[in-house]
C-alpha positions in Angstrom: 0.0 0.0 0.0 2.5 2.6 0.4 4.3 1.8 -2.4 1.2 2.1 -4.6 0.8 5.7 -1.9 4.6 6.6 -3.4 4.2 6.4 -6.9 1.0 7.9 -7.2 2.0 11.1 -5.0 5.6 10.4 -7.6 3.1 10.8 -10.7 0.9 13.6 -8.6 4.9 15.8 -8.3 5.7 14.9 -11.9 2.3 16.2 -13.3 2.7 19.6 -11.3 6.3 20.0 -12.4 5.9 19.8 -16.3 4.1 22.8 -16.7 6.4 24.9 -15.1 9.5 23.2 -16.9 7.7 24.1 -19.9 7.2 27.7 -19.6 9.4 29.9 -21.1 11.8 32.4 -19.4 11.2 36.1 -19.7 13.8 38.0 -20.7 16.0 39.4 -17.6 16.7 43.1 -19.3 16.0 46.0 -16.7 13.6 47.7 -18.9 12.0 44.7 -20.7 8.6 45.1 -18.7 9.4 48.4 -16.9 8.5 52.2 -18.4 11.1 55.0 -18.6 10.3 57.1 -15.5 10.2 60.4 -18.1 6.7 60.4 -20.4 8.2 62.0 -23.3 10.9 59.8 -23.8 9.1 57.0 -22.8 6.3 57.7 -26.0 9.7 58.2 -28.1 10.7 55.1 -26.9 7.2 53.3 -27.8 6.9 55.1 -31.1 10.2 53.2 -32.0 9.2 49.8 -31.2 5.9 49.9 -33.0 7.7 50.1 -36.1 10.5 47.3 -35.1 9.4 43.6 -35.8 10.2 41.0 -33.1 13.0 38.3 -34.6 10.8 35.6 -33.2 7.3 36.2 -33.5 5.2 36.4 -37.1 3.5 40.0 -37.7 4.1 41.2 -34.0 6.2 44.2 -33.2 8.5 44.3 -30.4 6.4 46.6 -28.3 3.8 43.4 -28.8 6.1 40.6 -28.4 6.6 38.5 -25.5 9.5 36.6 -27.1 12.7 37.3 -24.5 14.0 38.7 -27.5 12.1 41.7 -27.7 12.0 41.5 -24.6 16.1 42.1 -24.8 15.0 44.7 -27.7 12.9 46.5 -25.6 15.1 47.1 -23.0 17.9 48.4 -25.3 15.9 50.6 -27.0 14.6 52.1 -23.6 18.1 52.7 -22.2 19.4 54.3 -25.5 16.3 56.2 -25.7 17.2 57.5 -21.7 20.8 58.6 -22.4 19.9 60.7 -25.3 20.3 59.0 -28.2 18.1 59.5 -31.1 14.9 57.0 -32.4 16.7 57.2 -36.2 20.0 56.0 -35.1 19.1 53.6 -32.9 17.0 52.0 -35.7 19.9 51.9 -38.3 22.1 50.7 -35.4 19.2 47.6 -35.3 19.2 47.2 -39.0 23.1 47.0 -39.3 23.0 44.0 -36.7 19.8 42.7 -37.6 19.3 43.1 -40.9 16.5 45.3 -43.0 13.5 42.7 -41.7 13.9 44.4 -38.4 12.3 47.4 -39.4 8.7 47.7 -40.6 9.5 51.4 -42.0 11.8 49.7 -45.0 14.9 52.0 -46.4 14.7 52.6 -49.9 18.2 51.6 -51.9 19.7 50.6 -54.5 18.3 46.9 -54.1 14.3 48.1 -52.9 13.2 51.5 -55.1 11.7 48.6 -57.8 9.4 47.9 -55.0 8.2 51.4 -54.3 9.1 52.6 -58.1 6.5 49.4 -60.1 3.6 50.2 -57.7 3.8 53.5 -58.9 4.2 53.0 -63.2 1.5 50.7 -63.1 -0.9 53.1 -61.9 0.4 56.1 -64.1 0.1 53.7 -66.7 -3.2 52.8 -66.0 -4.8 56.0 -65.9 -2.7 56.8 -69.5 -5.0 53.6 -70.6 -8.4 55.0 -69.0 -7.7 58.5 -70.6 -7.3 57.5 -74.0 -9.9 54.8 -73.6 -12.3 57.6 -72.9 -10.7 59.8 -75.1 -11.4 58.1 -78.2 -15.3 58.0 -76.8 -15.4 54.3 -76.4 -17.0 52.4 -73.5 -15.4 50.1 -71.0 
């Protein structure tokens, strides 16, 4: 009888264990969960991450991330924010160790202005199209 009483309260420990070995850590930066103690910089500081992508998560920023790596991102860009620095560099400082997909505001170059430059032909060339069409007197 008690070792039947030992391995069900063994079973009973183990159930009640897993769930907390299976949640995941938050991240340990300072700032991570914690506000700026100034409101101005602190709405600088938010502005910024809205427009930074978490590394982790799909679609979420890091100001809407739970990942301890925004988390991490959080926290640097609310110290950097407190000693001065400014939003802009602090974004290209992300992007040159990150990588453009960090950034939801993308940078136009040599390798992205077809992205922003097609959009843009296609509808002038469209509305040549619709002027002569109707031009010329003939229906759509």
């Amino acid at each position: 009888m008690t070792r039947l009483f030992g391995l069900i309260l063994a079973a009973l420990a183990l159930a009640f264990a897993l769930p907390i070995a299976a949640q995941e850590e938050q991240s340990t930066a300072p700032y991570a969960y914690r506000q700026l103690d100034d409101p101005a910089k602190e709405a600088r500081a938010m502005d910024l991450m809205q427009t930074l992508r978490c590394l982790q998560c799909q679609g979420q920023s890091i100001a809407d991330s739970d990942a301890p790596i925004a988390g991490s991102m959080r926290s640097l860009v609310r110290e950097r924010i407190a000693h001065g620095e400014d939003p802009e560099a602090i974004r290209r400082w992300l992007i040159e160790r990150y990588g453009d997909y960090v950034s939801y505001a993308p940078q136009i170059s040599s390798l992205t202005w077809p992205l922003f430059a097609v959009p843009v032909a296609l509808v002038l060339l469209a509305a040549v199209l619709l002027r002569r069409r109707f031009k010329r007197g003939g229906a759509l």
